[in-house]
C-alpha positions as protocol buffer text, in pm:
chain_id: "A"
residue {
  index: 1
  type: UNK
  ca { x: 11370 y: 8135 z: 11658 }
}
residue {
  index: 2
  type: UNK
  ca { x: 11257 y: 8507 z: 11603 }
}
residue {
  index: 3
  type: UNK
  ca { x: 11375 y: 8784 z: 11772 }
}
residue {
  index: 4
  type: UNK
  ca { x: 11200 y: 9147 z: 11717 }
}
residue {
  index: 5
  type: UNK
  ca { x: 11314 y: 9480 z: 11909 }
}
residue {
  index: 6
  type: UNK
  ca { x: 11224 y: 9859 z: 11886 }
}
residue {
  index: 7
  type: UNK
  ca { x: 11464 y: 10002 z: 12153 }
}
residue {
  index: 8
  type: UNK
  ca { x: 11650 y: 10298 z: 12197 }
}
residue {
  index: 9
  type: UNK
  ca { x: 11818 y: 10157 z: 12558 }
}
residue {
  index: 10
  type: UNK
  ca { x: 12097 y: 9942 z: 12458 }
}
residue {
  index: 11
  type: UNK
  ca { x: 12128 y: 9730 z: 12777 }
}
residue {
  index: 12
  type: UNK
  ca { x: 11784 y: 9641 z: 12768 }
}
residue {
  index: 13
  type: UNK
  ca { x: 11815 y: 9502 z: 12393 }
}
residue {
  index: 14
  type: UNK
  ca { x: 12071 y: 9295 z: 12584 }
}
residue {
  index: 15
  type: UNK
  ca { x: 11883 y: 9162 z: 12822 }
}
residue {
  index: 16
  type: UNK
  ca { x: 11574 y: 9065 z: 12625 }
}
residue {
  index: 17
  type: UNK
  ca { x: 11814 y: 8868 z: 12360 }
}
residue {
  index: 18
  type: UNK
  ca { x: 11894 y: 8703 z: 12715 }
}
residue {
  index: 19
  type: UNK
  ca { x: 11575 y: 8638 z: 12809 }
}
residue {
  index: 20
  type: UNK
  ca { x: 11448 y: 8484 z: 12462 }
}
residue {
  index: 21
  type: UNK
  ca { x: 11738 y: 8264 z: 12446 }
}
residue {
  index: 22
  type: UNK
  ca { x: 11722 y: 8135 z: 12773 }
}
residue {
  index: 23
  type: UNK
  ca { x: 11344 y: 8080 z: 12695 }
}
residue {
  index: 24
  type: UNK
  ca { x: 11336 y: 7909 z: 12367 }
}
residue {
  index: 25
  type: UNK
  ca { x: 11280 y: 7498 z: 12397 }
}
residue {
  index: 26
  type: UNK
  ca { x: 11556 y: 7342 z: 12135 }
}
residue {
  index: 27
  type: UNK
  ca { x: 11388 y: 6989 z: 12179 }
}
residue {
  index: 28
  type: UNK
  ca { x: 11039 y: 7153 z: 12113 }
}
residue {
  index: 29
  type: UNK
  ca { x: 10965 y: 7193 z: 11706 }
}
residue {
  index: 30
  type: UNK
  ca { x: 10820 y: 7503 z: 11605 }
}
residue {
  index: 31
  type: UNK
  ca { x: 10716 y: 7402 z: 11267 }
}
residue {
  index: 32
  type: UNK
  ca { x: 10306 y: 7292 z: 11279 }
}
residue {
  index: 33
  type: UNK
  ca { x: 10118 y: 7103 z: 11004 }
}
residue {
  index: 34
  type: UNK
  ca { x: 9949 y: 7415 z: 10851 }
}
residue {
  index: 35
  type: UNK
  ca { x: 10221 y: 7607 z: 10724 }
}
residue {
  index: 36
  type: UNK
  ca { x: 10354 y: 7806 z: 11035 }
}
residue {
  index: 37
  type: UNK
  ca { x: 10617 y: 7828 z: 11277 }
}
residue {
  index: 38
  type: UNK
  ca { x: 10517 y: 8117 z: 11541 }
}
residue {
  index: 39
  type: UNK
  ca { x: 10221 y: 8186 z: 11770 }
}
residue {
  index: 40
  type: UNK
  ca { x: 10159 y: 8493 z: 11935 }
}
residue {
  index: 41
  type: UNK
  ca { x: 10309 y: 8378 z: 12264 }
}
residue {
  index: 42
  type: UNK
  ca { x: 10643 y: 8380 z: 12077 }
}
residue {
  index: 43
  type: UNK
  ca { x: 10586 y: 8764 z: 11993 }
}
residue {
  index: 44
  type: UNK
  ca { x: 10832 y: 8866 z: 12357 }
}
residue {
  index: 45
  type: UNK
  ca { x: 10856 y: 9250 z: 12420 }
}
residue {
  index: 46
  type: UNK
  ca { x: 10803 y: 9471 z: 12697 }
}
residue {
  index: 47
  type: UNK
  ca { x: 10729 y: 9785 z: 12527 }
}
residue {
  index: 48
  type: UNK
  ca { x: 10365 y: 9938 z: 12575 }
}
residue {
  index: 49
  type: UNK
  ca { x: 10325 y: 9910 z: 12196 }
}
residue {
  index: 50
  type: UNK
  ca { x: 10426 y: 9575 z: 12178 }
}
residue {
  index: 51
  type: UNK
  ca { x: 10179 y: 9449 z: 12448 }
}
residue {
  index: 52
  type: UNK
  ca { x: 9924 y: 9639 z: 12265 }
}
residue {
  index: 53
  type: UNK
  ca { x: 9949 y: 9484 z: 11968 }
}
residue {
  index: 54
  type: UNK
  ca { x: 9980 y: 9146 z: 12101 }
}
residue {
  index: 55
  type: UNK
  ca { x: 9658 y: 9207 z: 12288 }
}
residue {
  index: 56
  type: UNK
  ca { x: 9457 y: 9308 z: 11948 }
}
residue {
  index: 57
  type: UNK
  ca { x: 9590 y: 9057 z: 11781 }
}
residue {
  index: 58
  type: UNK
  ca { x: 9442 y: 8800 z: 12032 }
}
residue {
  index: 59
  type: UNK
  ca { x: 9117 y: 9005 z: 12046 }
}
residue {
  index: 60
  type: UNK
  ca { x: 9078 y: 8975 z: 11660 }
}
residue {
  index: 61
  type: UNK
  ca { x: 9196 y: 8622 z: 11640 }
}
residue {
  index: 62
  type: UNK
  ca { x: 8875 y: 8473 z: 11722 }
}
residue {
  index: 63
  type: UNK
  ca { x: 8635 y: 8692 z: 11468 }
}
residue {
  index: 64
  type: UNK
  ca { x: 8635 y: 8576 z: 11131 }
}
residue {
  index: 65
  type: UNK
  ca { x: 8720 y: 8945 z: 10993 }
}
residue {
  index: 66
  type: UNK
  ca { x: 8954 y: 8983 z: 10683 }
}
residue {
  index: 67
  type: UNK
  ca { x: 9287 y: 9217 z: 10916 }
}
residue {
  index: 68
  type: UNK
  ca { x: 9538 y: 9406 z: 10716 }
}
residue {
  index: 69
  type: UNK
  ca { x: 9852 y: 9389 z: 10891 }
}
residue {
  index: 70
  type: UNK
  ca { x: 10055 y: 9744 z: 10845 }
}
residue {
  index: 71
  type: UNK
  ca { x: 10425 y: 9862 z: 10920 }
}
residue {
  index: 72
  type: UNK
  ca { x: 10732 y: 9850 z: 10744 }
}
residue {
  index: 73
  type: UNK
  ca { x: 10905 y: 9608 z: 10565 }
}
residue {
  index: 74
  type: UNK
  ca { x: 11103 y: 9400 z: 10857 }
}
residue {
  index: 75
  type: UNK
  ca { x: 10854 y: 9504 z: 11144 }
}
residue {
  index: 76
  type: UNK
  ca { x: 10732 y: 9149 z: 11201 }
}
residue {
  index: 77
  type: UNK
  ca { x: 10403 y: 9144 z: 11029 }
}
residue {
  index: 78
  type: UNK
  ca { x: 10447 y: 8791 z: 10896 }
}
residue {
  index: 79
  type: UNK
  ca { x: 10501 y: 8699 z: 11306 }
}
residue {
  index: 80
  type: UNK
  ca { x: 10183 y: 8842 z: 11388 }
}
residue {
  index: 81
  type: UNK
  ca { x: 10027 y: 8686 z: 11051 }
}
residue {
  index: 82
  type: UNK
  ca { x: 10104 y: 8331 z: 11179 }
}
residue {
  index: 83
  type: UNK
  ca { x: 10026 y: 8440 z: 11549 }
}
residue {
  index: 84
  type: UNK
  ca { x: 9653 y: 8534 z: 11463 }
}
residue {
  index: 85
  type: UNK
  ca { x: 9609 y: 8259 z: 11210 }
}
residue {
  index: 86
  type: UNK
  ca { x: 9730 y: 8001 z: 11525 }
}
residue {
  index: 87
  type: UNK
  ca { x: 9494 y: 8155 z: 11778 }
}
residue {
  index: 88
  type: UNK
  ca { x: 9187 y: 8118 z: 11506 }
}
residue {
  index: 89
  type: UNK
  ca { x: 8919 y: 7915 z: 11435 }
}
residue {
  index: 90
  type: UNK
  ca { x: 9076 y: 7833 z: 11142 }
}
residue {
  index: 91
  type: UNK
  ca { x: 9423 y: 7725 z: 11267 }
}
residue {
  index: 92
  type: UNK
  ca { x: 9408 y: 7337 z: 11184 }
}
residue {
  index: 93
  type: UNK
  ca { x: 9348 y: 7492 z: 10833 }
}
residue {
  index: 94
  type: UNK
  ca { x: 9661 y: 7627 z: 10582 }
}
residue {
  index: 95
  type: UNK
  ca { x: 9869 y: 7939 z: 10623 }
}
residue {
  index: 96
  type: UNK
  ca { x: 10009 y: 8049 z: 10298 }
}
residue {
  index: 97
  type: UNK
  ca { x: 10247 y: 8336 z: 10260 }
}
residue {
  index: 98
  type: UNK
  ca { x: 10377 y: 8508 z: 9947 }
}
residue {
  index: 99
  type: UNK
  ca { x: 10600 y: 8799 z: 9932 }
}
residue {
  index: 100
  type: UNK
  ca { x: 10461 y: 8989 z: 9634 }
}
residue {
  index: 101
  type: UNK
  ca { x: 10754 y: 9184 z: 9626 }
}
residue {
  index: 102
  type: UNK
  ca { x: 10968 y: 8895 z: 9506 }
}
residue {
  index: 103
  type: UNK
  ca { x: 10675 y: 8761 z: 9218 }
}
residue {
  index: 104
  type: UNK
  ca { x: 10700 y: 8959 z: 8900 }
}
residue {
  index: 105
  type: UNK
  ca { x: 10381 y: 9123 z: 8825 }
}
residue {
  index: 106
  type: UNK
  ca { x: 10336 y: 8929 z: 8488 }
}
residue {
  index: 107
  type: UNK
  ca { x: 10257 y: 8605 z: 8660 }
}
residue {
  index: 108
  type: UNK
  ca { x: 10113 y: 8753 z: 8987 }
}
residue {
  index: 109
  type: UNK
  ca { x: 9769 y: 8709 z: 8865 }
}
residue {
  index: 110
  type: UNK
  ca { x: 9799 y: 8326 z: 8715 }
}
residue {
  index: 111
  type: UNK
  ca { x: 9948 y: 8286 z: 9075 }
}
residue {
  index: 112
  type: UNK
  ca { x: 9651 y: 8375 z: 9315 }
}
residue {
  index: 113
  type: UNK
  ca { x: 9401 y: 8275 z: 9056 }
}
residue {
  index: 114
  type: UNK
  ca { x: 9542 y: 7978 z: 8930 }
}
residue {
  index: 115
  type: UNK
  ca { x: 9599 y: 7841 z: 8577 }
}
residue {
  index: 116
  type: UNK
  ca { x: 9430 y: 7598 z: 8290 }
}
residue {
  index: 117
  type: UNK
  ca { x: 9600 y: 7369 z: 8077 }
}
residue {
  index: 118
  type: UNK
  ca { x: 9542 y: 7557 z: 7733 }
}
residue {
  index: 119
  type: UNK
  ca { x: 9442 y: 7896 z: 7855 }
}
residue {
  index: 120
  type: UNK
  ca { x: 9778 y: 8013 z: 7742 }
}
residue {
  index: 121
  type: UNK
  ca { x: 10095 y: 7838 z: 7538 }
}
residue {
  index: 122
  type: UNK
  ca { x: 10245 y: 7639 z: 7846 }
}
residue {
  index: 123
  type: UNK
  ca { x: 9991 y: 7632 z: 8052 }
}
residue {
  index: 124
  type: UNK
  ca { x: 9908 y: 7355 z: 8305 }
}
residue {
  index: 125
  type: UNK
  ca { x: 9641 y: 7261 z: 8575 }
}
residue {
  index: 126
  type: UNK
  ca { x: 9767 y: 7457 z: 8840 }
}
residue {
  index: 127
  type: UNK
  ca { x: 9511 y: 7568 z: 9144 }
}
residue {
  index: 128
  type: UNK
  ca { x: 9607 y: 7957 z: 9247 }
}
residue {
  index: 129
  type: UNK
  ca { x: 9693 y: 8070 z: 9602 }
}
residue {
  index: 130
  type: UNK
  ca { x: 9353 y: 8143 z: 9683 }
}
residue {
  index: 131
  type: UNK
  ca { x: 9277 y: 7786 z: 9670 }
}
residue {
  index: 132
  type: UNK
  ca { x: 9589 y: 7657 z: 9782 }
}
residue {
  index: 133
  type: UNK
  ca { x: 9474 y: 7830 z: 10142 }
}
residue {
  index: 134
  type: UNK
  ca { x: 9142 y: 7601 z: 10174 }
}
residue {
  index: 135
  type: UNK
  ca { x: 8957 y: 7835 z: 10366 }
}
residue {
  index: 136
  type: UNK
  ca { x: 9289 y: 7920 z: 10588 }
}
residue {
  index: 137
  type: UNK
  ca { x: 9529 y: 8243 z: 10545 }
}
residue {
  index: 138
  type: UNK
  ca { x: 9622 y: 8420 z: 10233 }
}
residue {
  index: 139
  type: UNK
  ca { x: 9917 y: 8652 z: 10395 }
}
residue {
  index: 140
  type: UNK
  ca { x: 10025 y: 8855 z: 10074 }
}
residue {
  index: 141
  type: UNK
  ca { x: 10324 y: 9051 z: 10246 }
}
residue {
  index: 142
  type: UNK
  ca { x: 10458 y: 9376 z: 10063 }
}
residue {
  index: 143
  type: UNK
  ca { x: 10176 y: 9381 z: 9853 }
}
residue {
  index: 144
  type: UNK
  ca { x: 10217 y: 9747 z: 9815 }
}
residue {
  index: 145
  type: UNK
  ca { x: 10467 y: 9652 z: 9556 }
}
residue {
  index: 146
  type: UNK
  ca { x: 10172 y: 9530 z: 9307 }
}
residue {
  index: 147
  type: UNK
  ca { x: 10033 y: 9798 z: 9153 }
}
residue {
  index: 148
  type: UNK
  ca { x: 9652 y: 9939 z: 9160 }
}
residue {
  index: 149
  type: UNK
  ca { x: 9520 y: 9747 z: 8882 }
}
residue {
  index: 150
  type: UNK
  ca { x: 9634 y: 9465 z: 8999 }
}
């Protein structure tokens, strides 16, 4: 369960945590085959800007355009990763996430790419991210932590 709020009125933060938990199905699992847990009908809020967002994301969902997800760190992008990648062509496929934040920049690149047995001392078969997603949903979150050559 995922609950994400931008409010300023404190009873009303109230009654939405009401009105998720009252909503959520305990018996029903969340967790799919291809890597995700959320959809966008999970993403709940009543603000304008909320709504909005939701209704892009659905409008994109369908195209098979590249989207870069933007907003701070905690804002919910990874919510509305899995919520487009659900709603896509492309949902029966893999959603793979990686915070680059947490990967040290050394082995970032032998990460997405993928490795060779022999290219380096240690190294094994090992297929990168890219391929990991078969054709499904690379979500690199914080990757404004990588830097510009990378």
């Amino acid at each position: 369960m995922a609950i994400y709020s931008i409010n300023r009125y404190l009873p009303s933060i109230n009654e939405l945590l009401t009105s998720v938990v009252n909503s959520f199905d305990h018996s029903k699992s969340k967790n799919r085959l291809n890597g995700t847990s959320f959809t966008l009908d999970d993403i709940i809020g009543v603000s304008q800007s909320i709504r909005q967002s939701v209704k892009q994301a659905r409008k994109i969902a369908p195209t098979p355009s590249a989207v870069m997800i933007y907003g701070e760190t905690g804002t919910g992008k990874e919510l509305f990763a899995q919520g487009i990648h659900n709603a896509s062509s492309y949902s029966a496929r893999p959603f793979v996430a990686v915070n680059c934040a947490a990967i040290p920049e050394t082995l970032m690149e032998s990460l997405l790419l993928g490795t060779i047995k022999g290219a380096f001392t240690g190294a094994i078969d090992s297929p990168g991210l890219f391929e990991q997603a078969e054709n499904g949903t690379l979500f690199l979150d914080e990757i404004n932590s990588l830097s510009l050559p990378l």
